[in-house]
C-alpha positions in Angstrom: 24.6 -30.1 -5.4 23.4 -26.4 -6.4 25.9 -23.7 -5.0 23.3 -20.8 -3.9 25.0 -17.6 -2.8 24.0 -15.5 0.2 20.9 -13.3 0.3 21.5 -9.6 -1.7 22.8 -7.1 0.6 19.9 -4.9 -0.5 17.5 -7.3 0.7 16.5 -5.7 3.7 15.7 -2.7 1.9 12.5 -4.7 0.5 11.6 -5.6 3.8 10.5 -2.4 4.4 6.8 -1.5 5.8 5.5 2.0 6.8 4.7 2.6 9.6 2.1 5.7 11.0 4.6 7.6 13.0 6.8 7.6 9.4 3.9 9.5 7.9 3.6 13.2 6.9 0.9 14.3 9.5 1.0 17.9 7.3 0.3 15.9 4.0 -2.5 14.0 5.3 -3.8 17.2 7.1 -4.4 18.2 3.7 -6.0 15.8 2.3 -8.6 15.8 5.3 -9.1 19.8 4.4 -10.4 18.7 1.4 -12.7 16.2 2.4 -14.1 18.3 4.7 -14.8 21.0 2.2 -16.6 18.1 -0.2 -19.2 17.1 2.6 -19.7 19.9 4.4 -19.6 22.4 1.6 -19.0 26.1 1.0 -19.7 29.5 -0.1 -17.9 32.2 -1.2 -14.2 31.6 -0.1 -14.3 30.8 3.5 -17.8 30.1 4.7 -18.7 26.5 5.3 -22.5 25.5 5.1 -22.4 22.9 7.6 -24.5 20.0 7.9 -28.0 21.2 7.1 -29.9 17.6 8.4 -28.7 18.1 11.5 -28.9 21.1 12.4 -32.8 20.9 10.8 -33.2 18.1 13.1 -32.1 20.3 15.9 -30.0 17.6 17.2 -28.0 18.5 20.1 -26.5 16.9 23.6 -23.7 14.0 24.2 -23.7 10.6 23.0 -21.6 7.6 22.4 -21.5 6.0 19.5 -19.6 2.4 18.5 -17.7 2.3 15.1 -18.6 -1.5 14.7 -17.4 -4.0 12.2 -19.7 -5.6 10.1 -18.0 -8.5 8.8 -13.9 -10.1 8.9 -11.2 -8.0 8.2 -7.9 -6.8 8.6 -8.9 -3.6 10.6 -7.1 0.0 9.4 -7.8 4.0 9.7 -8.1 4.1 13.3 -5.2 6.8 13.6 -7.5 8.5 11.5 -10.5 10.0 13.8 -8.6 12.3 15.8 -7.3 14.4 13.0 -10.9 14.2 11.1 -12.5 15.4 14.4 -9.7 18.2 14.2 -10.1 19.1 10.4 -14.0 19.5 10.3 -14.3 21.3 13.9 -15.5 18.5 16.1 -13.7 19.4 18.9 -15.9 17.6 21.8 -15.3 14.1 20.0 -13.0 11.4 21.6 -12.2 8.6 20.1 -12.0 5.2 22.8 -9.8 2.6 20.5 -11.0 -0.8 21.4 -8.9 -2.4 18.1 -5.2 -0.8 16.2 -4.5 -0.8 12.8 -3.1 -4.5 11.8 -5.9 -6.2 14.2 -8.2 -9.4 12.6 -11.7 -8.5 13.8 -14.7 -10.5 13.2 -18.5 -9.4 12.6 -19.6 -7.5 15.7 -16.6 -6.4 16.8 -16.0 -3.0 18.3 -13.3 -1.1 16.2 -13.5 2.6 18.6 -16.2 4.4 20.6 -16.9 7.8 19.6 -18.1 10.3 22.4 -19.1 13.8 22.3 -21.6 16.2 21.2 -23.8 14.1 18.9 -24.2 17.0 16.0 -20.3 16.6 16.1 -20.6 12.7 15.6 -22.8 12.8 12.9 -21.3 15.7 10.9 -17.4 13.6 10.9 -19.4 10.1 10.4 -19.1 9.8 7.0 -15.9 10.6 6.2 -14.8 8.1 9.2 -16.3 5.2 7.7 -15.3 6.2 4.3 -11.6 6.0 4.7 -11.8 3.2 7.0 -13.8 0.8 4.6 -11.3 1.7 1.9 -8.5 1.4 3.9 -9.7 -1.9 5.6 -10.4 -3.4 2.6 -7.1 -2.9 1.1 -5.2 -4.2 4.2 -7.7 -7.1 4.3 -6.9 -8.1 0.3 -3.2 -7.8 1.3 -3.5 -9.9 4.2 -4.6 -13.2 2.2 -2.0 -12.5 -0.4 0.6 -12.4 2.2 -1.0 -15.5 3.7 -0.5 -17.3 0.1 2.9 -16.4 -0.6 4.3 -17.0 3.2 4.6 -20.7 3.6 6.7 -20.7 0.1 8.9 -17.7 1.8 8.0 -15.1 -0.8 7.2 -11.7 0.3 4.4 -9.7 -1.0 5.4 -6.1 -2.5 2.8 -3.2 -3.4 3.2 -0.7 -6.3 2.6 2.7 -7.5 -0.7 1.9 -8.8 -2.4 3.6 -5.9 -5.5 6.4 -5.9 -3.8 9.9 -6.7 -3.1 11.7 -3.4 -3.8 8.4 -1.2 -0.9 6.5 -2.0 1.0 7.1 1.5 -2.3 6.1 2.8 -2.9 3.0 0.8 0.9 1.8 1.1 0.4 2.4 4.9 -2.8 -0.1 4.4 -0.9 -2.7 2.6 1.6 -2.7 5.2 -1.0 -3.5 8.1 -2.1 -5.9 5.8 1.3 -7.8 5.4 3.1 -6.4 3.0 6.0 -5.0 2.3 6.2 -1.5 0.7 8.0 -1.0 -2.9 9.1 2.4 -3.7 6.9 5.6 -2.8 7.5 7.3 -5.9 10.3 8.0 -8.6 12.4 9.3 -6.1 13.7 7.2 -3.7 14.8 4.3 -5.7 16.1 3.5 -9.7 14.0 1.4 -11.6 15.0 1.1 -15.3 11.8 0.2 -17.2 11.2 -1.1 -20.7 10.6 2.3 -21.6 13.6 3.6 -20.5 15.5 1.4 -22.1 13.7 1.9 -25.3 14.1 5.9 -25.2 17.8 5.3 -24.9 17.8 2.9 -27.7 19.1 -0.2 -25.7 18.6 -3.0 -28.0 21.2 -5.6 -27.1 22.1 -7.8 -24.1 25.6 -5.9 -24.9 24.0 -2.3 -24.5 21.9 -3.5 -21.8 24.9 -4.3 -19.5 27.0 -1.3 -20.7 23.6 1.0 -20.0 23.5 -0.8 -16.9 27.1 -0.6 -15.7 26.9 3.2 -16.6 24.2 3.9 -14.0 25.6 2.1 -11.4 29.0 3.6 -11.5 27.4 6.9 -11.6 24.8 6.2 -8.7 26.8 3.6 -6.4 24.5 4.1 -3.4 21.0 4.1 -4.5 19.3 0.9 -5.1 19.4 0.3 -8.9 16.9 -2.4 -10.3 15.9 -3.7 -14.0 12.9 -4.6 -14.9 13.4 -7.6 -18.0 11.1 -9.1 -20.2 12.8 -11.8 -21.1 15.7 -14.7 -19.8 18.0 -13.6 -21.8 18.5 -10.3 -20.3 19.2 -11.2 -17.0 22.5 -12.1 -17.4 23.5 -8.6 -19.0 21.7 -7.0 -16.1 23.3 -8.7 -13.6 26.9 -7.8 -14.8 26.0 -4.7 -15.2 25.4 -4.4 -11.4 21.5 -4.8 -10.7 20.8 -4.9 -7.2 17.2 -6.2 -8.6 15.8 -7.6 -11.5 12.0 -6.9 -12.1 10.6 -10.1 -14.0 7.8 -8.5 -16.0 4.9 -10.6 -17.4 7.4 -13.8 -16.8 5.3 -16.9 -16.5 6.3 -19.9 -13.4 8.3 -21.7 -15.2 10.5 -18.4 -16.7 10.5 -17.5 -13.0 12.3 -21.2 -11.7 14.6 -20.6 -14.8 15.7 -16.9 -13.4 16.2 -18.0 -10.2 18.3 -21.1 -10.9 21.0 -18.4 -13.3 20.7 -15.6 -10.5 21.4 -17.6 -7.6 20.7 -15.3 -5.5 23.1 -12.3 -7.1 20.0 -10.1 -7.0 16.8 -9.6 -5.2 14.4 -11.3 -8.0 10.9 -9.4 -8.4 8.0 -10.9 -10.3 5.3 -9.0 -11.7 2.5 -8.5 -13.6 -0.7 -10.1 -14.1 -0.7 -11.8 -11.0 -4.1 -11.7 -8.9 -5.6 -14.0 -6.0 -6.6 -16.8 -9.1 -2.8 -17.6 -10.0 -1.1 -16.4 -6.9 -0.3 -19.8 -5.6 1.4 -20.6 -9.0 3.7 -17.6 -8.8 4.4 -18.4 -5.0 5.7 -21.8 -6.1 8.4 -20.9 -8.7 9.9 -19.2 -5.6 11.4 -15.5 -6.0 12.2 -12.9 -3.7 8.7 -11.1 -3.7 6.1 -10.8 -6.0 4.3 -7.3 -6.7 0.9 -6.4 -7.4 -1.3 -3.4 -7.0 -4.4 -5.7 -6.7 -4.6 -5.1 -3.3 -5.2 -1.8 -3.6 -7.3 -1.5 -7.0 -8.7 -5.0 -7.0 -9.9 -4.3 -3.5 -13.2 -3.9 -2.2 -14.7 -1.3 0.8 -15.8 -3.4 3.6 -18.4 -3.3 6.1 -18.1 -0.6 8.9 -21.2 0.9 11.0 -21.7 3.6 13.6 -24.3 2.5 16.0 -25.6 4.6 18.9 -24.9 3.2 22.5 
């Protein structure tokens, strides 16, 4: 019989998912000021040109619009509309959420109503449906990876591979979607890469471990993990005191092999090259979590409308 230690300590650190009230509200404020400056335009340095079609139109009054999905998805970017009405002035709009972040919806579904002066509606519309098609789409893709991996108890992990300045955003996505987030920068966790250890000349399995072993004695709280190419290294890593071991571009069967030396020592990571085709394959060989960014770059924007009531 196979002797398999308990979980990593550390483990619960990968079990980690975002959640809104953990977001910078300043951050994202931000963001917003700038996407209201792209659509609604300026001149000189403060004065804002405003939506011209409108205001040709000479719309004006209350209405109520629905924000309505189009087709199935993993809903996310509700939390959103209050602090777009805020950033481009529309100060009459309230937003009526029929569906949170996280929810399935299917075609026809009503996601939020939208009431208020209808020049105010129309003028944040856009931008509404823009972040909520990306960010649905992104939690949707997650969602059926999470579904793949789950029966073979393997968690789903994002990356850094996110659209500058929406990462917080798109890791907040992912985690409606199912997953769990992976670091949020270069901050907040150590992850020796292959080209880390190639700047610092580690060659060996014996430099490995000593390169290793050097880290963790000088960082003994933060969450150290290695990120290996091949079998062989795991061994070195693991000595040297690797909470987790990245398995870079390791193929099923190098994956059972790593598992069956860790036993469990350390979290075990696979990554790289891994999409929706050969998910199942991965799942399978049975690590910790598998990592991919597809979710967020291989994603597409679904199908959100904003019909008048």
């Amino acid at each position: 019989m196979t002797f398999v230690s308990a979980l990593p300590s550390c483990m619960d650190r990968f079990r980690n998912r975002i959640t809104w009230d953990e977001i910078d509200r300043d951050f994202i404020q931000s963001h917003l000021h700038l996407c209201q400056g792209e659509d609604l335009g300026r001149k000189g340095t403060d004065k804002r040109c405003g939506d011209l079609t409108t205001e040709s139109c000479r719309i004006s009054g209350h209405g109520e619009a629905r924000i309505v999905a189009r087709e199935k998805m993993i809903v996310c970017g509700t939390k959103l509309i209050p602090m777009i009405a805020s950033e481009f002035g529309a100060t009459s709009v309230r937003a009526c959420k029929e569906k949170e972040d996280g929810q399935e919806l299917e075609p026809g579904d009503c996601v939020a109503i939208l009431e208020g002066l209808q020049a105010e509606i129309l003028m944040m519309e856009r931008t509404v449906l823009n972040f909520m098609q990306r960010l649905s789409g992104v939690a949707t893709c997650a969602h059926r990876f999470k579904r793949t991996l789950e029966p073979h108890g393997v968690g789903l992990l994002d990356t850094r591979k996110t659209t500058p300045g929406m990462r917080i955003l798109e890791k907040y996505a992912s985690a409606c979607g199912g997953s769990y987030n992976h670091r949020m920068g270069l901050y907040d966790r150590i992850l020796i890469k292959d080209n880390h250890l190639a700047a610092s000349s580690v060659d060996s399995p014996s430099k490995l471990e000593r390169f290793v072993k050097d880290i963790r004695r000088n960082q003994p709280q933060v969450l150290l993990q290695v990120e290996i190419d091949e079998v062989d290294q795991l061994r070195p890593a693991l000595e040297g005191g690797a909470d987790a071991i990245l398995l870079d571009n390791f193929s099923p069967e190098a994956i059972v092999k790593a598992t069956e030396i860790n036993l469990n020592q350390a979290v075990l990571e696979a990554s790289g090259g891994i999409n929706e085709q050969n998910l199942s394959l991965y799942a399978q060989a049975k690590p910790h979590f598998v990592s991919s960014g597809a979710p967020v770059h291989a994603s597409r924007w679904l199908d959100l409308g904003l019909d008048w009531r």
